[in-house]
SESERO-72937 format. One record per residue (C-alpha): residue number from 1; x, y, z; chain; residue in three letters. Coordinates in pm, 1 decimal. Layout:
<drenlo NUM,<X,Y,Z>,A,ALA>
...
END
This chain:
<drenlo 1,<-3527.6,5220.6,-2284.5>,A,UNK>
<drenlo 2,<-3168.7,5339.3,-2331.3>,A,UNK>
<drenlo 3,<-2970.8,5119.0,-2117.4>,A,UNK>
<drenlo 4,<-3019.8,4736.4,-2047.4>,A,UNK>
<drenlo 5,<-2841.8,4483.6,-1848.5>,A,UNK>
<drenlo 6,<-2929.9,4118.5,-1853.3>,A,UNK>
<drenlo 7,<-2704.3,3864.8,-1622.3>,A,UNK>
<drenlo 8,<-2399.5,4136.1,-1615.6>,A,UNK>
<drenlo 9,<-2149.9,3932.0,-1442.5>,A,UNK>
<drenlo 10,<-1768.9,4031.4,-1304.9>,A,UNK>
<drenlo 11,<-1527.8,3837.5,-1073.6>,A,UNK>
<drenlo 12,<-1196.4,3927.9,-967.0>,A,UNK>
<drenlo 13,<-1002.9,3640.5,-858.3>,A,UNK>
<drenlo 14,<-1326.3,3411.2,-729.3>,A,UNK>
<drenlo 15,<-1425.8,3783.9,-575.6>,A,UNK>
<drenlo 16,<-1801.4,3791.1,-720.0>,A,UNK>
<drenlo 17,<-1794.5,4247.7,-777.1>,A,UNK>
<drenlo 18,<-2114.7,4179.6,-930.1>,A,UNK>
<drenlo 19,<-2312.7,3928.1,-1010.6>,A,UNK>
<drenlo 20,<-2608.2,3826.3,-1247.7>,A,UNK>
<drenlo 21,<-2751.3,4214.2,-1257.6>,A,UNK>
<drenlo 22,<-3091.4,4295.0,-1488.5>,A,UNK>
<drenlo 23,<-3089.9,4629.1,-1519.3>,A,UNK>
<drenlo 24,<-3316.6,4873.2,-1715.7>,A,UNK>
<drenlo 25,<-3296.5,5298.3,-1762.3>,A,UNK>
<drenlo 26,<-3579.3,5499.0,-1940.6>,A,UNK>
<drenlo 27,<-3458.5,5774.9,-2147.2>,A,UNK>
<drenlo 28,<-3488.8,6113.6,-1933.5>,A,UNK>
<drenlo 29,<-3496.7,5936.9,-1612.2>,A,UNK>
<drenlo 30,<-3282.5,6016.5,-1272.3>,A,UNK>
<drenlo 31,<-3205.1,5677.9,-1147.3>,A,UNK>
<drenlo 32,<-2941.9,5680.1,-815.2>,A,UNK>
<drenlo 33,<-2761.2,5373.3,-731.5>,A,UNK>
<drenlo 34,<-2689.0,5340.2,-341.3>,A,UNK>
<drenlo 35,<-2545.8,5046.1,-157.3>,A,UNK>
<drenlo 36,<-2282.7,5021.3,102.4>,A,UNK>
<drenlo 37,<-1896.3,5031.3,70.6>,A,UNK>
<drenlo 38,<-1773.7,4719.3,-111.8>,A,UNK>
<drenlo 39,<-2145.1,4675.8,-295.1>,A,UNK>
<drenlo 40,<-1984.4,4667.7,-626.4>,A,UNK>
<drenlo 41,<-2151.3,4995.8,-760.9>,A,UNK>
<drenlo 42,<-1783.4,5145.9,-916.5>,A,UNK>
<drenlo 43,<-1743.5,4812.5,-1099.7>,A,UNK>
<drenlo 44,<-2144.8,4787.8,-1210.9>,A,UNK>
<drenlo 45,<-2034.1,5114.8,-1358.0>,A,UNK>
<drenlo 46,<-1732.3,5014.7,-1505.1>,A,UNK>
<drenlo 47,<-1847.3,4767.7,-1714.3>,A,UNK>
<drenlo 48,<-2145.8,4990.9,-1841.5>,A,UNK>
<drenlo 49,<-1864.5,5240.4,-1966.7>,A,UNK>
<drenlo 50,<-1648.1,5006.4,-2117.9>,A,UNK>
<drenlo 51,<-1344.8,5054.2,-1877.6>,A,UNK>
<drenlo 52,<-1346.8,4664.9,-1767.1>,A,UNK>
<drenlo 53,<-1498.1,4347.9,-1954.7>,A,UNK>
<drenlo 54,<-1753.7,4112.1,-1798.4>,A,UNK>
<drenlo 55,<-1720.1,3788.7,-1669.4>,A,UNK>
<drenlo 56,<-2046.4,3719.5,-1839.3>,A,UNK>
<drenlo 57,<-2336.5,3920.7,-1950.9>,A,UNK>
<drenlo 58,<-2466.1,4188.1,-2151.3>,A,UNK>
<drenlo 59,<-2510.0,4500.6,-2148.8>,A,UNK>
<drenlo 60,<-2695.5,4696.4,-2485.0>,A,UNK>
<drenlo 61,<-2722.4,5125.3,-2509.5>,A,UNK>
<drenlo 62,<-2987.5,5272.1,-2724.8>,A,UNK>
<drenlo 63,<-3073.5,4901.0,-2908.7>,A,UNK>
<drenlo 64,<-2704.8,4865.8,-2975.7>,A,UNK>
<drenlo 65,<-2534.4,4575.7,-2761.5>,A,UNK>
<drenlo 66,<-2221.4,4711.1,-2661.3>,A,UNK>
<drenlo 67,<-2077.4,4446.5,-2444.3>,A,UNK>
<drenlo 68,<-1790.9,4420.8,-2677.0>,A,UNK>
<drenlo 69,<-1753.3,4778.1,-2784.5>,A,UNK>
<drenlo 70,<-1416.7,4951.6,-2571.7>,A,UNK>
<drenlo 71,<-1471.6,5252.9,-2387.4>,A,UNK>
<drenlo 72,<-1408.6,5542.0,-2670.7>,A,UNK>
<drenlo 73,<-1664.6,5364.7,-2868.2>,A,UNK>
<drenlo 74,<-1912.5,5389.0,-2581.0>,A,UNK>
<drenlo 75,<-1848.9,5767.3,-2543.6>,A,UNK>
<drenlo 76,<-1876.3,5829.8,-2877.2>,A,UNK>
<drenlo 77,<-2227.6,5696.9,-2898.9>,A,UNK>
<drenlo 78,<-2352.9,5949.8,-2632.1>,A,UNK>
<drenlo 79,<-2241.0,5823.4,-2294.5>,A,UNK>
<drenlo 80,<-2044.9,6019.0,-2035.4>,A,UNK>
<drenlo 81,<-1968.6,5966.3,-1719.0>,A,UNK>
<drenlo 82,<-1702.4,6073.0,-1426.9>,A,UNK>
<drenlo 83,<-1538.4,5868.8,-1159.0>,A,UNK>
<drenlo 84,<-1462.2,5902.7,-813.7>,A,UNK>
<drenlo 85,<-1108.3,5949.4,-901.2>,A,UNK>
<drenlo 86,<-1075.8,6326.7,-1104.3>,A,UNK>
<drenlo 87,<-970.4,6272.2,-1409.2>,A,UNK>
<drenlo 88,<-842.0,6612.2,-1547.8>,A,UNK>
<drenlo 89,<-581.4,6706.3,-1716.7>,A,UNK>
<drenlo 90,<-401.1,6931.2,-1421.3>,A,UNK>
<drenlo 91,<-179.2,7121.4,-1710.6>,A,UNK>
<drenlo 92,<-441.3,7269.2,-1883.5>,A,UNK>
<drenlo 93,<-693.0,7563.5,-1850.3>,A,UNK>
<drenlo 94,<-1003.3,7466.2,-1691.9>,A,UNK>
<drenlo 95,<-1154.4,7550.1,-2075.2>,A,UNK>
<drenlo 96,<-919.6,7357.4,-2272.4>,A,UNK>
<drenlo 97,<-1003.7,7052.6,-2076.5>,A,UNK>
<drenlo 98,<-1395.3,7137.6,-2133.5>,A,UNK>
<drenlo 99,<-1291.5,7165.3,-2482.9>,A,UNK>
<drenlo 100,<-1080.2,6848.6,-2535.8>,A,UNK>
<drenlo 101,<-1400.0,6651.9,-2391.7>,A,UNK>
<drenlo 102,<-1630.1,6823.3,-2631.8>,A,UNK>
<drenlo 103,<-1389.9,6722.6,-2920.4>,A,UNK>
<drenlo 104,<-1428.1,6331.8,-2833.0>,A,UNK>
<drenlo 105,<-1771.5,6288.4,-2920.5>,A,UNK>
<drenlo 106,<-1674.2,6354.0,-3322.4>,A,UNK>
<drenlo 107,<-1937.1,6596.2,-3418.6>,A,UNK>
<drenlo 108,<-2161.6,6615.0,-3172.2>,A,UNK>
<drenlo 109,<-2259.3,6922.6,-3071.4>,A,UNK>
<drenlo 110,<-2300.1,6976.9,-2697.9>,A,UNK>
<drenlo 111,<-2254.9,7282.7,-2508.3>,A,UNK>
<drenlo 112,<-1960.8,7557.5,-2537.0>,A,UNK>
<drenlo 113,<-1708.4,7541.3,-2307.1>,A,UNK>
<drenlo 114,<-1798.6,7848.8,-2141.2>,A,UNK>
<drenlo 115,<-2176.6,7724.0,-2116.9>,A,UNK>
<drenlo 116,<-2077.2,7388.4,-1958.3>,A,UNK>
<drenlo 117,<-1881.4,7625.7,-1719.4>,A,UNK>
<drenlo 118,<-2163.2,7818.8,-1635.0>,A,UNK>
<drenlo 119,<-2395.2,7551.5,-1586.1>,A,UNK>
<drenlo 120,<-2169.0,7402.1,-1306.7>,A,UNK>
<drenlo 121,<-2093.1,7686.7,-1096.0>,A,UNK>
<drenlo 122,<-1717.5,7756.2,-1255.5>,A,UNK>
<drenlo 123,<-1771.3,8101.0,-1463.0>,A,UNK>
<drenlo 124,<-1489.6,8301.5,-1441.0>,A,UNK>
<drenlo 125,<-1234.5,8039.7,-1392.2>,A,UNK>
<drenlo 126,<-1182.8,7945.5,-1710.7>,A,UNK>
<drenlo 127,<-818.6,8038.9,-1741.3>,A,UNK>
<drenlo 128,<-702.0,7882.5,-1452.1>,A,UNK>
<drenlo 129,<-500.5,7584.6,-1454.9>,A,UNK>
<drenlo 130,<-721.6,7263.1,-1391.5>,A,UNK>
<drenlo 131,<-455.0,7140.4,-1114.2>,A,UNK>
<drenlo 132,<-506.0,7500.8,-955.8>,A,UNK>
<drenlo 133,<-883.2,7474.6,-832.6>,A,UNK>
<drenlo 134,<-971.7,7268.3,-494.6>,A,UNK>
<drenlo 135,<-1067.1,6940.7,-563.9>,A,UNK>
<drenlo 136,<-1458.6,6959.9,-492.0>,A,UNK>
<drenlo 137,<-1376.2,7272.0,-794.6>,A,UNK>
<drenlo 138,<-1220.9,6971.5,-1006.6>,A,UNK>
<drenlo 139,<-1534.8,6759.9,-934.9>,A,UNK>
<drenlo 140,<-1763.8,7020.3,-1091.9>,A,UNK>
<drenlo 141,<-1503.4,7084.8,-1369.2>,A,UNK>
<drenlo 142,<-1517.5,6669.3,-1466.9>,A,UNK>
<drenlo 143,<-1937.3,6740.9,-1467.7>,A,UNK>
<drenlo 144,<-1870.2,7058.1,-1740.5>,A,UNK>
<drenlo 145,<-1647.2,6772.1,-1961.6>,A,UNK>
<drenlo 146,<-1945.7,6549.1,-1954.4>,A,UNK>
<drenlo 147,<-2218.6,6786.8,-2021.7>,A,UNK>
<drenlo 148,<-1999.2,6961.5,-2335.7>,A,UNK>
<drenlo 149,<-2049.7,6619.2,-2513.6>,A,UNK>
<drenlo 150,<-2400.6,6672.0,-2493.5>,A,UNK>
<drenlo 151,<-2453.5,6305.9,-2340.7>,A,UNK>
<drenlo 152,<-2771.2,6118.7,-2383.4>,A,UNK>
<drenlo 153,<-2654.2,5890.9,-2094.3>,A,UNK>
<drenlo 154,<-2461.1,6090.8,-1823.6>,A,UNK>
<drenlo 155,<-2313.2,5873.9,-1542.2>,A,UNK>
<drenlo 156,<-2161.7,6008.6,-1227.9>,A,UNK>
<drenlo 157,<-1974.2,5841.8,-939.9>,A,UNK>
<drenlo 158,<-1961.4,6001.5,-613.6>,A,UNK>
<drenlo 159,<-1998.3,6347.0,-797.1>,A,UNK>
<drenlo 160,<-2075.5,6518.9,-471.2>,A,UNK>
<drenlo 161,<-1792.4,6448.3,-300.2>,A,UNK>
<drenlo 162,<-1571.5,6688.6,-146.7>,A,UNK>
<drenlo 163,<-1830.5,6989.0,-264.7>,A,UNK>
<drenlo 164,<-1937.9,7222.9,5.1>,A,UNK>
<drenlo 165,<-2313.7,7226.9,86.2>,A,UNK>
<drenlo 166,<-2344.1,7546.3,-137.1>,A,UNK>
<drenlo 167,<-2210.5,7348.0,-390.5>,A,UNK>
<drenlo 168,<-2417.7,7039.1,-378.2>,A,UNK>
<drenlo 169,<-2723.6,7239.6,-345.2>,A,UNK>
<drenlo 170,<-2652.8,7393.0,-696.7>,A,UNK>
<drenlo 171,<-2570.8,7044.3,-769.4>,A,UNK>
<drenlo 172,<-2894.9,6940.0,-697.3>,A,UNK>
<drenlo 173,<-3048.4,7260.7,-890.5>,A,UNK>
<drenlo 174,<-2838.5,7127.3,-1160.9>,A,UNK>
<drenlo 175,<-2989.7,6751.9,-1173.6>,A,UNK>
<drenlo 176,<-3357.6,6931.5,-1191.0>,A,UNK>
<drenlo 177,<-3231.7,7122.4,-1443.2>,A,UNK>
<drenlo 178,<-3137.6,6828.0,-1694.1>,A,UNK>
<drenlo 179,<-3372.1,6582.8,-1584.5>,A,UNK>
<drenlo 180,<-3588.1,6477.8,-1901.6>,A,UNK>
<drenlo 181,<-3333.1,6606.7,-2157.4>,A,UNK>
<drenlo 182,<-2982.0,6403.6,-2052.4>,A,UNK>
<drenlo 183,<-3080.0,6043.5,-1912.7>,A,UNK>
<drenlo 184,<-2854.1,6015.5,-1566.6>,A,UNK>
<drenlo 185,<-2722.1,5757.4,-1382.8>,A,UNK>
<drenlo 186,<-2594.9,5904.5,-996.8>,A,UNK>
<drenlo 187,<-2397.1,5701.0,-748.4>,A,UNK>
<drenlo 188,<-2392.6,5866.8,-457.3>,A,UNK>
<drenlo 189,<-2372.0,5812.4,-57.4>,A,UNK>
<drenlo 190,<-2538.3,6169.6,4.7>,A,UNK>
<drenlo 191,<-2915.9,6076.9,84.5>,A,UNK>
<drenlo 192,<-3086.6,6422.6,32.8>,A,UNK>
<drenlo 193,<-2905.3,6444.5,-330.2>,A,UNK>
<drenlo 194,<-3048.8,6100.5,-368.0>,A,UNK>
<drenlo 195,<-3353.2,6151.9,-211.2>,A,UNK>
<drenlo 196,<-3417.1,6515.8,-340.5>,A,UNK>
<drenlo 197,<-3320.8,6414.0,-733.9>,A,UNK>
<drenlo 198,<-3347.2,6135.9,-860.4>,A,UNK>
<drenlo 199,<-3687.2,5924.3,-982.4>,A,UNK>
<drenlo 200,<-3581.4,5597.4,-882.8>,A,UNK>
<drenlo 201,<-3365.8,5406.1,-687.2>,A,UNK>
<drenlo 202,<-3139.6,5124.5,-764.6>,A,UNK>
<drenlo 203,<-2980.0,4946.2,-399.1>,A,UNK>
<drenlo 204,<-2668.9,4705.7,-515.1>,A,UNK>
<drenlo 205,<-2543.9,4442.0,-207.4>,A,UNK>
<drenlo 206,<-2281.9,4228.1,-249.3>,A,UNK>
<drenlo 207,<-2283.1,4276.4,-596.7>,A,UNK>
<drenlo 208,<-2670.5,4215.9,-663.1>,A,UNK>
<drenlo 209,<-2981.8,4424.0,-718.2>,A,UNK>
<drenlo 210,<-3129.1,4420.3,-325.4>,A,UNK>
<drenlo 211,<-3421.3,4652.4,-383.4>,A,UNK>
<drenlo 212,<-3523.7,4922.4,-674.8>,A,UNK>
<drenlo 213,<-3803.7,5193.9,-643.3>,A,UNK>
<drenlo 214,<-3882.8,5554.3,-616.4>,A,UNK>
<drenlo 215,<-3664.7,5770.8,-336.9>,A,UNK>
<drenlo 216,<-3954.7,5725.8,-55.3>,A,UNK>
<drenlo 217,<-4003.7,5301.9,-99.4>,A,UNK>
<drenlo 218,<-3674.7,5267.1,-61.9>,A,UNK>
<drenlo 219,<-3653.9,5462.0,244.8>,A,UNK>
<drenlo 220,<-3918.2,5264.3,395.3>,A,UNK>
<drenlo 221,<-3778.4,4902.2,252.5>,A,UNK>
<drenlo 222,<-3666.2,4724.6,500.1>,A,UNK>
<drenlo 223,<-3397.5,4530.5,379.2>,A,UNK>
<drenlo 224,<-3229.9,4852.8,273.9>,A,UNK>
<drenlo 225,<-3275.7,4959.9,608.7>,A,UNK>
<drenlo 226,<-3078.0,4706.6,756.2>,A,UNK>
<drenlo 227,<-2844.2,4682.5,457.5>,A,UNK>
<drenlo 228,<-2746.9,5031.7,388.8>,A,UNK>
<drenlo 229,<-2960.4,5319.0,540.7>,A,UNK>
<drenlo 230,<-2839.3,5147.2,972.4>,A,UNK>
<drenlo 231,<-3202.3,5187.8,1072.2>,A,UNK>
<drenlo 232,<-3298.0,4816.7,1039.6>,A,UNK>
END
């Protein structure tokens, strides 16, 4: 097990974002978290990263409980992630940023730049100004910072969005590709990259676990059908 959740608590304001989740990842699994808008999947994540602190809860990586630990901490252990916001620096080269990120995790060694590049579709651009390429181009470049740190937990918010279908198909080529080595953790509202990648299925609602299971129970749960999928 590399990640664990036990009553992982957050309110905003009387607002329960999420409330009382268990939650367990195997090491080299694909899980996908789906829900609807307002589910409270962005803020499940950000308290597994470190970016917010619980209400209540815990939340351990690798053995270790982190709850407490801030966010550069978290990364530095081996966990990675991207938001739905891009987070690049838009002044640099699209290799200096994939070389900043590889820098934070302190001696690890993860892929070179131009490998982490390659991997995500973005050869050849690696002299061009990060604020220069389209944003579904930015998405992919946020997915080369992650992998250069060689993560053993990658997490990844909405990556898909604003990609072309060429792109999310390599996208998809792309989870196949690291599933077993880098554990991953994919939010995402596409249903064929969910459905197509990942091993199992986490469904958040109103800020609690409604359903997990592989891509095809899910589908056929009826709760999520009505809750999510609009064919309940």
């Amino acid at each position: 097990m590399i990640l664990t959740t036990k009553g992982l608590t957050r309110h905003f304001h009387g607002l329960k974002a999420v409330q009382s989740v268990d939650f367990t990842l195997q090491k080299g699994e694909v899980r996908a978290l789906i829900g609807p808008n307002g589910a409270g999947k962005t803020t499940f994540v950000s308290l597994l990263c470190g970016r917010i602190p619980p209400t209540s809860g815990s939340v351990t990586f690798d053995g270790a409980d982190i709850t407490a630990l801030p966010a550069h901490r978290r990364i530095r252990m081996g966990m990675a992630y991207t938001f739905q916001i891009t987070s690049i620096f838009a002044g640099l080269s699209v290799a200096e940023n994939v070389r900043l990120a590889a820098r934070s995790q302190a001696g690890r060694h993860g892929s070179t730049p131009l490998d982490a590049l390659d991997r995500v579709g973005l050869s050849g651009r690696d002299d061009m100004l990060a604020g220069d390429l389209s944003y579904g181009h930015q998405r992919l470049l946020e997915i080369a910072m992650g992998l250069a740190q060689s993560p053993r937990l990658l997490i990844l918010d909405e990556p898909t969005q604003g990609l072309s279908d060429g792109e999310i198909a390599g996208f998809k080529a792309l989870i196949r590709d690291l599933a077993g080595d880098t554990t991953i953790l994919l939010i995402e509202h596409n249903m064929s990259v969910v459905m197509e990648t990942a091993d199992r299925v986490s469904v958040l609602n109103f800020g609690e676990i409604l359903a997990e299971g592989t891509p095809a129970e899910i589908h056929a749960n009826p709760a999520v059908q009505a809750a999510y999928l609009g064919t309940g």
